[in-house]
N, CA and C of each residue as an Amber inpcrd file, in Angstrom:
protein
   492
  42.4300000  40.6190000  22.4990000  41.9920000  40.1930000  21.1910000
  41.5520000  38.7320000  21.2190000  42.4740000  37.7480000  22.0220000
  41.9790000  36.3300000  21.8450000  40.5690000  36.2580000  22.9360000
  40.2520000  37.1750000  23.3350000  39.6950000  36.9510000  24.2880000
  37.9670000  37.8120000  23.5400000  38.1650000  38.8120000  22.8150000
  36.8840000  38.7080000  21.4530000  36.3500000  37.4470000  20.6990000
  37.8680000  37.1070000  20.1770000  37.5330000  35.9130000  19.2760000
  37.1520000  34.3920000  20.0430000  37.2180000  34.1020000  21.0640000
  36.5270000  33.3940000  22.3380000  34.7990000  33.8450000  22.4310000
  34.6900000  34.6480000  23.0480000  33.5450000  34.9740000  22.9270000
  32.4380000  35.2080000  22.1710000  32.9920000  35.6870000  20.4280000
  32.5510000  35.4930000  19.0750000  31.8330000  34.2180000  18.6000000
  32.8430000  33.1060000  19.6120000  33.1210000  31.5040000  18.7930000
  31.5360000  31.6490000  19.7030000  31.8650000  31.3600000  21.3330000
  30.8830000  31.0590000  22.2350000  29.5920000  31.3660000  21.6650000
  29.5430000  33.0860000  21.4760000  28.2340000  33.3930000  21.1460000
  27.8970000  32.4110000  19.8160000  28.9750000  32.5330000  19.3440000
  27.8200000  31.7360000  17.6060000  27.4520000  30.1240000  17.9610000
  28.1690000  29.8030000  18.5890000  28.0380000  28.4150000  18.9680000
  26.4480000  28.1680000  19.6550000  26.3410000  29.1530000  20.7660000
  25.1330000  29.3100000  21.6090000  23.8550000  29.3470000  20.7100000
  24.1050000  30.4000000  19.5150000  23.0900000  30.4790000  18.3640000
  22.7250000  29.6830000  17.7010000  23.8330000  28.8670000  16.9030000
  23.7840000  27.3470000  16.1390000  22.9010000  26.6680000  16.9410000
  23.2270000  26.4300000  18.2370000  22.5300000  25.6890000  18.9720000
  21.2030000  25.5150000  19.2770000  21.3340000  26.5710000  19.1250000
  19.5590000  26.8790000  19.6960000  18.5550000  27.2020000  18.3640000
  19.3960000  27.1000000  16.9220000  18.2280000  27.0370000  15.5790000
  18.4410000  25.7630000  15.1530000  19.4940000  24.8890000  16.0060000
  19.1610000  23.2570000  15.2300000  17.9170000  22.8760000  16.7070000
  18.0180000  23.0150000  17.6200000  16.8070000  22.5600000  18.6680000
  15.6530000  23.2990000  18.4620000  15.6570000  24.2990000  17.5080000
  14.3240000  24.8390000  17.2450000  13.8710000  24.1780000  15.8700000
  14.7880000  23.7660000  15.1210000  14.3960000  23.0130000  13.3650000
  13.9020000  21.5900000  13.9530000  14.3450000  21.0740000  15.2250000
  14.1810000  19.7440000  15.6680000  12.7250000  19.7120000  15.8680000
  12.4440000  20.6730000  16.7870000  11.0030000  20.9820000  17.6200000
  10.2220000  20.8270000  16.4120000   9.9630000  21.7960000  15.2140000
   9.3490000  21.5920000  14.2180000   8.7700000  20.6690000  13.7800000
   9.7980000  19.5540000  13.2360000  10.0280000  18.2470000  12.5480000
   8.9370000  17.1770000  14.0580000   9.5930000  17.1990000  14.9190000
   8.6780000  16.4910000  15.9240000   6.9030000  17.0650000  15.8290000
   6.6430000  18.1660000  15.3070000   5.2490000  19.0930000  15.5500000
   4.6940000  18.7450000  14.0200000   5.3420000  18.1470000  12.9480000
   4.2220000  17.6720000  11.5710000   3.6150000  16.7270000  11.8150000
   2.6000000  16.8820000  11.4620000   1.4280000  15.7520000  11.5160000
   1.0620000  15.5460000  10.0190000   0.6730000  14.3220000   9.9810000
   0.1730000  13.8990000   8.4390000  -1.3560000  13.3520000   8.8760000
  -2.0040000  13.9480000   7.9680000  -3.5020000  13.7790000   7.7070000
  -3.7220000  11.9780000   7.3310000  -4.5090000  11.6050000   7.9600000
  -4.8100000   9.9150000   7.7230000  -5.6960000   9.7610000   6.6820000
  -5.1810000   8.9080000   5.0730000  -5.5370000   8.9060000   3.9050000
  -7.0930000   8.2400000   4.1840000  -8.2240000   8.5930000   3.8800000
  -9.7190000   8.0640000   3.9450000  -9.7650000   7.0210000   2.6390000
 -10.6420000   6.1040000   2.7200000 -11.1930000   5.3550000   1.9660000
 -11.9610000   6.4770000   1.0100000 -11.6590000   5.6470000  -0.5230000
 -12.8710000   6.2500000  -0.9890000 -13.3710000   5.2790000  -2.1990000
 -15.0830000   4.9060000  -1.9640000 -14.7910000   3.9750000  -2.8230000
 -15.6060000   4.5190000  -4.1780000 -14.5570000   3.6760000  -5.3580000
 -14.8260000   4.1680000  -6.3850000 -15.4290000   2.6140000  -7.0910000
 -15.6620000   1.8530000  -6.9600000 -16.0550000   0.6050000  -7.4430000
 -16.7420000  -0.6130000  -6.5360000 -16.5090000  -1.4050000  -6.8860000
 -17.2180000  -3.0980000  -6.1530000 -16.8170000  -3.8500000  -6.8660000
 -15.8370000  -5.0520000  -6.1710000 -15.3380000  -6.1740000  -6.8530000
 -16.3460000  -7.5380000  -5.9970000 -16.4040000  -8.4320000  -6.8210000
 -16.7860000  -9.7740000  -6.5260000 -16.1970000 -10.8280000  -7.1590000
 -15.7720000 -11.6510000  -5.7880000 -15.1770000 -12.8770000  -6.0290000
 -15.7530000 -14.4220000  -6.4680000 -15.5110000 -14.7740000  -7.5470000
 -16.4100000 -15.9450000  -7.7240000 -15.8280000 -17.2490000  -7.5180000
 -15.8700000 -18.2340000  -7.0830000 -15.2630000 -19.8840000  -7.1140000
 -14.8770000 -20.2120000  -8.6440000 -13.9040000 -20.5950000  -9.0890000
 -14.1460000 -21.1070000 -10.4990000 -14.7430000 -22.6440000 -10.6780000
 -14.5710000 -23.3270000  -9.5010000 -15.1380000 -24.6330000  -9.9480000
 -17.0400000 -24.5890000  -9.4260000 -17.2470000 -24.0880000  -9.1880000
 -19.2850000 -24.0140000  -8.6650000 -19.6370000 -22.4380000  -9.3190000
 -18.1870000 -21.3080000  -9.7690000 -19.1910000 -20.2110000 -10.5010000
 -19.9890000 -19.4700000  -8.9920000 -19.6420000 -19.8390000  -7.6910000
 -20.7160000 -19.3300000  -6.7980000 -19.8080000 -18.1120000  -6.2840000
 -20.6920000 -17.1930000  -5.7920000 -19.7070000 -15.8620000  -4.9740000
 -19.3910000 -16.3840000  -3.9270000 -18.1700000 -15.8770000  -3.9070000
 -17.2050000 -15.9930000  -2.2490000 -17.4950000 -15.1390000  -1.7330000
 -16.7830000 -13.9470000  -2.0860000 -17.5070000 -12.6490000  -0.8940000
 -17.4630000 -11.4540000  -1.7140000 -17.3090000 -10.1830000  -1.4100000
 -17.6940000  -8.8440000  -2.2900000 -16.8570000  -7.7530000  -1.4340000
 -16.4990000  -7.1960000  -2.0180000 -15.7810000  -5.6980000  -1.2320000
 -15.5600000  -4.2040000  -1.8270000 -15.6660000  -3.2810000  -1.6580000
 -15.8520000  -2.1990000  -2.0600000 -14.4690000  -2.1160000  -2.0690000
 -14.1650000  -1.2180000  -3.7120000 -12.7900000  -0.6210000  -3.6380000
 -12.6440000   0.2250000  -4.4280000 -11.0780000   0.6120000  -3.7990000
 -10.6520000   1.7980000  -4.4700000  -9.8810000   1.4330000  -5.6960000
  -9.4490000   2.0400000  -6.8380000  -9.0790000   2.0270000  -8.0380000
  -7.9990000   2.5570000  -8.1530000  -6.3970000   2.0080000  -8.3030000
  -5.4940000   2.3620000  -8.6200000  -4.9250000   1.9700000  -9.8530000
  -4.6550000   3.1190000 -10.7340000  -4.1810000   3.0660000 -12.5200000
  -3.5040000   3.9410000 -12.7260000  -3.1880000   5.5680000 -12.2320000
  -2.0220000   5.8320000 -12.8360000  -0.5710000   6.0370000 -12.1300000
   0.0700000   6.0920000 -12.3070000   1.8350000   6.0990000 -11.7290000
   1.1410000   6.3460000 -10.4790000   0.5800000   7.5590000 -10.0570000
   1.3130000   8.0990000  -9.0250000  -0.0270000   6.8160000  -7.6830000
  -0.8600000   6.2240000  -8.2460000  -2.0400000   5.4690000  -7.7720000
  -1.5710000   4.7140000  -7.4560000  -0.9340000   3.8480000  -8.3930000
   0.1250000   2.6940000  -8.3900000   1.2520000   2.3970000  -7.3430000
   2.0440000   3.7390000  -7.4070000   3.0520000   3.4790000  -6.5860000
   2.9900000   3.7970000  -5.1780000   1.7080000   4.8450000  -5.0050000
   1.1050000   4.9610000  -3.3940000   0.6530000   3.6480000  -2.6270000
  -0.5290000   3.3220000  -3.4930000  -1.1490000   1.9510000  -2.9280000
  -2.0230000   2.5180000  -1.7740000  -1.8180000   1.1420000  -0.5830000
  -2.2590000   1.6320000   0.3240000  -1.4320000   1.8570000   1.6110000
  -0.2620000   2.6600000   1.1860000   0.6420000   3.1710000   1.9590000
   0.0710000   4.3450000   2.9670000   0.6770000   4.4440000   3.9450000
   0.1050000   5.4810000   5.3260000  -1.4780000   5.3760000   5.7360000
  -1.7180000   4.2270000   5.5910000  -3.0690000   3.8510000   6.0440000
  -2.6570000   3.1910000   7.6180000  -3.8520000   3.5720000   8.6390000
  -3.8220000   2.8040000   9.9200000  -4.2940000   1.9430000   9.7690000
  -5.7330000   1.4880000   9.0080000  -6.6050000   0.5670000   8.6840000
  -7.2870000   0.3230000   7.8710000  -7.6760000  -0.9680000   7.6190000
  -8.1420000  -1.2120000   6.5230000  -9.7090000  -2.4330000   7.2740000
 -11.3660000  -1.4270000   6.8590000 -12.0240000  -2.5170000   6.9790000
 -12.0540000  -3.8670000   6.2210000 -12.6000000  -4.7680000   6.7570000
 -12.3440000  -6.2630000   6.2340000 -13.1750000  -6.4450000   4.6520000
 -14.4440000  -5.6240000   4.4730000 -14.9470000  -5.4710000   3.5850000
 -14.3920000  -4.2360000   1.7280000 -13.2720000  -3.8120000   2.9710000
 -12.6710000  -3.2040000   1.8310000 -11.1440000  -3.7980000   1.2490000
 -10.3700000  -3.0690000  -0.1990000  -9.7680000  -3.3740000  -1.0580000
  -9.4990000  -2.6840000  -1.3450000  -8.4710000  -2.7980000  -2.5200000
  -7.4690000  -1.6950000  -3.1170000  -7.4300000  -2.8620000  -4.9660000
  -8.1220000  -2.1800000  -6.0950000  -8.0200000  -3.3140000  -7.3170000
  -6.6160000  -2.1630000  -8.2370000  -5.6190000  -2.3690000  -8.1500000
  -4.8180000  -1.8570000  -9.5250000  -4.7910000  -2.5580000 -10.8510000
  -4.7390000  -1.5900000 -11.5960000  -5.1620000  -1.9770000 -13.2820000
  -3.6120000  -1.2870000 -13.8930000  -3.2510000  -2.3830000 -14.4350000
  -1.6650000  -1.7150000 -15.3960000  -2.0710000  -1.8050000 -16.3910000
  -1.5220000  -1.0250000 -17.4710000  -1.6980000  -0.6900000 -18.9710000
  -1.0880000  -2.4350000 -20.0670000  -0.4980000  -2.8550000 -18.8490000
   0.1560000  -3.8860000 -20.0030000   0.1530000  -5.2200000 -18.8350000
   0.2360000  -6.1690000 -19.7620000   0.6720000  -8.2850000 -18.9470000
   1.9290000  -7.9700000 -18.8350000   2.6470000  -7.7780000 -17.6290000
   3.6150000  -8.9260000 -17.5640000   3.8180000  -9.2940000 -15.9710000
   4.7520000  -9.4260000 -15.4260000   5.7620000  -9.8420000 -14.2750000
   5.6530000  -8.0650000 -13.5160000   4.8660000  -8.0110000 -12.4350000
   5.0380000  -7.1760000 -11.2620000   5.4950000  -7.5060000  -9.7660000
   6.0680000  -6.4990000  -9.5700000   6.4810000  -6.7740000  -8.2860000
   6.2740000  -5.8510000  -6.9280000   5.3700000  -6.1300000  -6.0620000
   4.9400000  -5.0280000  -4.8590000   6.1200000  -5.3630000  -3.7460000
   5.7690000  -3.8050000  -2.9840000   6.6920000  -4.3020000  -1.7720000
   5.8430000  -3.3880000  -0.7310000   6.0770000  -3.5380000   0.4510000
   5.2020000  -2.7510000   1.6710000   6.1000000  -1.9640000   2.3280000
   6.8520000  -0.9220000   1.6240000   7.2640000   0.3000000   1.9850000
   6.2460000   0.8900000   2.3900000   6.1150000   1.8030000   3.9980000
   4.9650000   2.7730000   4.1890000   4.0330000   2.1150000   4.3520000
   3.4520000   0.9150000   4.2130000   2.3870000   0.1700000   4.5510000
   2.2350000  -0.4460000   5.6320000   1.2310000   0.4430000   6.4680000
   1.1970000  -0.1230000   7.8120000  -0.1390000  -1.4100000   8.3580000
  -0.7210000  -1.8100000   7.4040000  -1.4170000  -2.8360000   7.5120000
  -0.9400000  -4.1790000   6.8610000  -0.5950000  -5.1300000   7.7480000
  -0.5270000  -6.4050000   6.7160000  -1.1260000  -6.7160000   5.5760000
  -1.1370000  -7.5490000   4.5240000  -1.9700000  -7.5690000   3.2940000
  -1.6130000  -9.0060000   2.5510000  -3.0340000  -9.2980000   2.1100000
  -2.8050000 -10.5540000   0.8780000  -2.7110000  -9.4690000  -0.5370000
  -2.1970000 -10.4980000  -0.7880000  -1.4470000  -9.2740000  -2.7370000
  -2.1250000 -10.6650000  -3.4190000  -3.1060000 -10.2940000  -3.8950000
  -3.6370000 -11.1820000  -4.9130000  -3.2540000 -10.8480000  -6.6930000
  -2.4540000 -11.2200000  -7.0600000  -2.3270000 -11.2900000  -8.7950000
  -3.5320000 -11.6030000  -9.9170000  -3.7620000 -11.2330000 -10.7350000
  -5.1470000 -11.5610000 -11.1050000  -4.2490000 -11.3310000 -13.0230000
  -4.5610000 -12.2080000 -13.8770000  -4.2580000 -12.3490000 -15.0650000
  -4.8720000 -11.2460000 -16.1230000  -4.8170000 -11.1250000 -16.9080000
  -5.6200000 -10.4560000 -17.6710000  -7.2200000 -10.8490000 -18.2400000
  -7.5550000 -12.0640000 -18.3790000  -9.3260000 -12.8700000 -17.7100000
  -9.6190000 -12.5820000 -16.4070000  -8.7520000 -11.4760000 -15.4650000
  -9.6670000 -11.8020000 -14.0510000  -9.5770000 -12.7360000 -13.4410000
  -8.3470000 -13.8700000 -13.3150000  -8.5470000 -14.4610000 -12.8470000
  -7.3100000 -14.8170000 -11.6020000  -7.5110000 -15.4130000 -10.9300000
  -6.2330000 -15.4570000  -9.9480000  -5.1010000 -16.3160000 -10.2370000
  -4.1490000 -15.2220000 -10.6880000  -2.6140000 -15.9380000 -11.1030000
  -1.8500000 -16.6490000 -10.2230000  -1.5170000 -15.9250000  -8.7560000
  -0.6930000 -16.0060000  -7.3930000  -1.2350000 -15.1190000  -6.4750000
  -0.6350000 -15.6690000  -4.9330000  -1.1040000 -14.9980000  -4.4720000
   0.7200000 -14.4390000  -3.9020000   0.4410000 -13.2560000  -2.8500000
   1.5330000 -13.0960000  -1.7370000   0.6700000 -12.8160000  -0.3480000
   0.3440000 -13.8360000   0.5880000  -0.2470000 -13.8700000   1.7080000
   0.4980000 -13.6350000   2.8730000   0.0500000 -12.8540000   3.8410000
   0.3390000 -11.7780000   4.8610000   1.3740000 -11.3900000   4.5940000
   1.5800000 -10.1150000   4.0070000   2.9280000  -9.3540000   3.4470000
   3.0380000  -8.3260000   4.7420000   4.2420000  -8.5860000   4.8100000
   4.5700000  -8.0240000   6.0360000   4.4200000  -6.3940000   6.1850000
   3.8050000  -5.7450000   7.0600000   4.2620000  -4.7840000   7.1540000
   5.4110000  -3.5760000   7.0830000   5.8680000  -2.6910000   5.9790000
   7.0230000  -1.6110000   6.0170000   8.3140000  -2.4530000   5.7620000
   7.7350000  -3.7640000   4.4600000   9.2590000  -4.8640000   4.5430000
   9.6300000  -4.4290000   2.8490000  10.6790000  -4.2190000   2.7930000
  10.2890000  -3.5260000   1.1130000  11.0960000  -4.4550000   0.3620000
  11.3120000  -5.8150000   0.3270000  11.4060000  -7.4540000  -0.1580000
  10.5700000  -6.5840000  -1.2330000  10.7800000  -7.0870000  -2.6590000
  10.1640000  -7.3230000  -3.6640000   9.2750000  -8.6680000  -3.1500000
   7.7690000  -8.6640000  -4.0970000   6.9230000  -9.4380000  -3.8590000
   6.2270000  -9.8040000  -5.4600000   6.6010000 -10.5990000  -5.5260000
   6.7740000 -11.3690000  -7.3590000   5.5820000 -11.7800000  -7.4720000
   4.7120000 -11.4160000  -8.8940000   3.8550000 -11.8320000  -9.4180000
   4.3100000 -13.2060000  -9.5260000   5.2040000 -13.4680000  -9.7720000
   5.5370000 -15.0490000 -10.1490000   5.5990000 -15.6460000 -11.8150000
   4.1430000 -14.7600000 -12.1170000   3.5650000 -14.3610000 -13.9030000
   3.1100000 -13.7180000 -14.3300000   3.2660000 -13.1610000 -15.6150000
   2.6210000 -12.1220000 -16.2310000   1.3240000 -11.9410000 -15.5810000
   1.1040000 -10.2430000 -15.2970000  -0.5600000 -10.3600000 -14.8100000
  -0.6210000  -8.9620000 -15.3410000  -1.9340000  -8.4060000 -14.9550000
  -2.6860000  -6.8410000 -15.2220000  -2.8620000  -6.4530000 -13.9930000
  -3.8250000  -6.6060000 -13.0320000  -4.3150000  -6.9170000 -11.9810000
  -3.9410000  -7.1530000 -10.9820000  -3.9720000  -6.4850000  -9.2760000
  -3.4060000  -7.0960000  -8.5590000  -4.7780000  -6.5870000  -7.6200000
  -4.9290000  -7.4870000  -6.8010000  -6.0890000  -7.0960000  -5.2110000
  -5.4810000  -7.1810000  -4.3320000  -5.3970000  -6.0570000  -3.7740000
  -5.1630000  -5.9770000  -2.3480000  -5.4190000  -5.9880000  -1.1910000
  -6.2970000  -7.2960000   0.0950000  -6.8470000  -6.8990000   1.1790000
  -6.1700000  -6.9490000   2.5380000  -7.0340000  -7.2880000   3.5290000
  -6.2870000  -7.2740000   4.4610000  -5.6640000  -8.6520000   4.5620000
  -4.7570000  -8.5280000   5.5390000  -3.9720000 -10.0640000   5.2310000
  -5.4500000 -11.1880000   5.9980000  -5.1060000 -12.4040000   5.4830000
  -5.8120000 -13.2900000   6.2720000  -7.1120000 -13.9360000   5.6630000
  -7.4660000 -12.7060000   4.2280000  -8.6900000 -12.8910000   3.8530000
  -8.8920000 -13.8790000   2.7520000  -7.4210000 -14.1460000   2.0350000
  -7.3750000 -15.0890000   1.0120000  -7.5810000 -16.6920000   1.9030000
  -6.8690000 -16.6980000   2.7260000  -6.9810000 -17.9060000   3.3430000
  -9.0730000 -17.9060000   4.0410000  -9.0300000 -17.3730000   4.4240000
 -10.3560000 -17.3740000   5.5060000 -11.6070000 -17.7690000   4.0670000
 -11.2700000 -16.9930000   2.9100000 -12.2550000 -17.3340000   1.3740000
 -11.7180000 -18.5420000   1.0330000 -10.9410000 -19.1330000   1.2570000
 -10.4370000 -20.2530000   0.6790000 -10.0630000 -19.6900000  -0.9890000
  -9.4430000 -18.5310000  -1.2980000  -9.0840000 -18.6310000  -2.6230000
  -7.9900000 -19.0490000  -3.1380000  -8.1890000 -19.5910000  -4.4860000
  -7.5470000 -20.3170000  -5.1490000  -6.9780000 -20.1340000  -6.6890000
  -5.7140000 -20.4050000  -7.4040000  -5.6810000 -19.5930000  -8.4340000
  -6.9770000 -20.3850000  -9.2940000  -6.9310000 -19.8530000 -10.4090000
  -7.9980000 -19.5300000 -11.3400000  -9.5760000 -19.7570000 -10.8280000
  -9.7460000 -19.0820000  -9.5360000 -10.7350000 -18.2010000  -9.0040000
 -10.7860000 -16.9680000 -10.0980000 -12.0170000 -16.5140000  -9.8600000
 -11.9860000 -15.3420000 -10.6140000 -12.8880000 -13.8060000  -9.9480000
 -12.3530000 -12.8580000 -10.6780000 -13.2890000 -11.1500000  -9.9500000
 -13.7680000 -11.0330000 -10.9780000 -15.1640000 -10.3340000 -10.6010000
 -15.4590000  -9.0740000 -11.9620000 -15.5490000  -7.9410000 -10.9250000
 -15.5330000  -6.8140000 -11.3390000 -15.5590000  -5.5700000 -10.7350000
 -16.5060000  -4.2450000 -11.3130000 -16.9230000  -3.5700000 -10.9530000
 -17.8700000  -2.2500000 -11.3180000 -17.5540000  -1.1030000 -10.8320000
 -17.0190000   0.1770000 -11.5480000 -16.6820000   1.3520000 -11.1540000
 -17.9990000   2.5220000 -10.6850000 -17.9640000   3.0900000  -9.7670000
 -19.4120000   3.5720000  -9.6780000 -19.1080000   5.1950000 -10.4970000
């Protein structure tokens, strides 16, 4: 009899075993599809003291919850000419973080005039630190890191933007 219940244990044990190394195999075999650009607009940056354009970039449009809180998370890359503009329903105090975000990024704040409140320059990659407007804003731009410095922007710089 102890010698069934031995062999019972063995066999189930052998079984367990071999459907957690097969649930494993699985999990190693998903692949996730790489999110594409798509652009839905064109922002341009202007100097506020000469009014002259800095530079221009095609972007994508994030406004509702689920836009918002994606971002540009599970991206490999981001061209230098592109952006990410989010629009909130209301002014106040936001705060980003780079959960899932595998490209560095300047987090530009932008007021409700469009204009540049703060910045957060090279935000680290997958660091999920809250990242403080600092002040009430609407607006936030998102590029690749490096680009606020390289434009020389400055707060009350300003965007206008066009949805296509």
């Amino acid at each position: 009899m102890k010698k069934l219940n031995i062999l019972s244990l063995l066999a189930f044990l052998a079984i367990s075993l071999n459907f957690t190394s097969c649930k494993e195999e699985t999990k190693a075999e998903i692949k996730t599809t790489p999110i594409e650009f798509k652009k839905e607009g064109e922002l341009t940056i202007y100097k506020s003291k000469t009014d002259s354009v800095v530079t221009r970039f095609d972007i994508e449009i994030a406004e509702t919850p689920y836009e918002t809180e994606t971002g540009l998370m599970y991206r490999k890359k981001m061209l230098a000419n592109r952006g990410m503009l989010f629009i909130f329903e209301d002014v106040k105090m936001h705060s980003f973080y780079m959960k899932n975000t595998e490209i560095p990024l300047d987090i530009i704040f932008l007021d409700e005039h469009l204009k540049i409140a703060s910045f957060q320059e090279n935000a680290e990659p997958f660091n999920e630190n809250g990242l403080s407007s600092q002040v009430p804003i609407k607006y936030v731009l998102e590029v690749n890191a490096g680009l606020a410095e390289k434009f020389l922007l400055e707060v009350k710089d300003s965007i206008v933007f066009t949805r296509q």
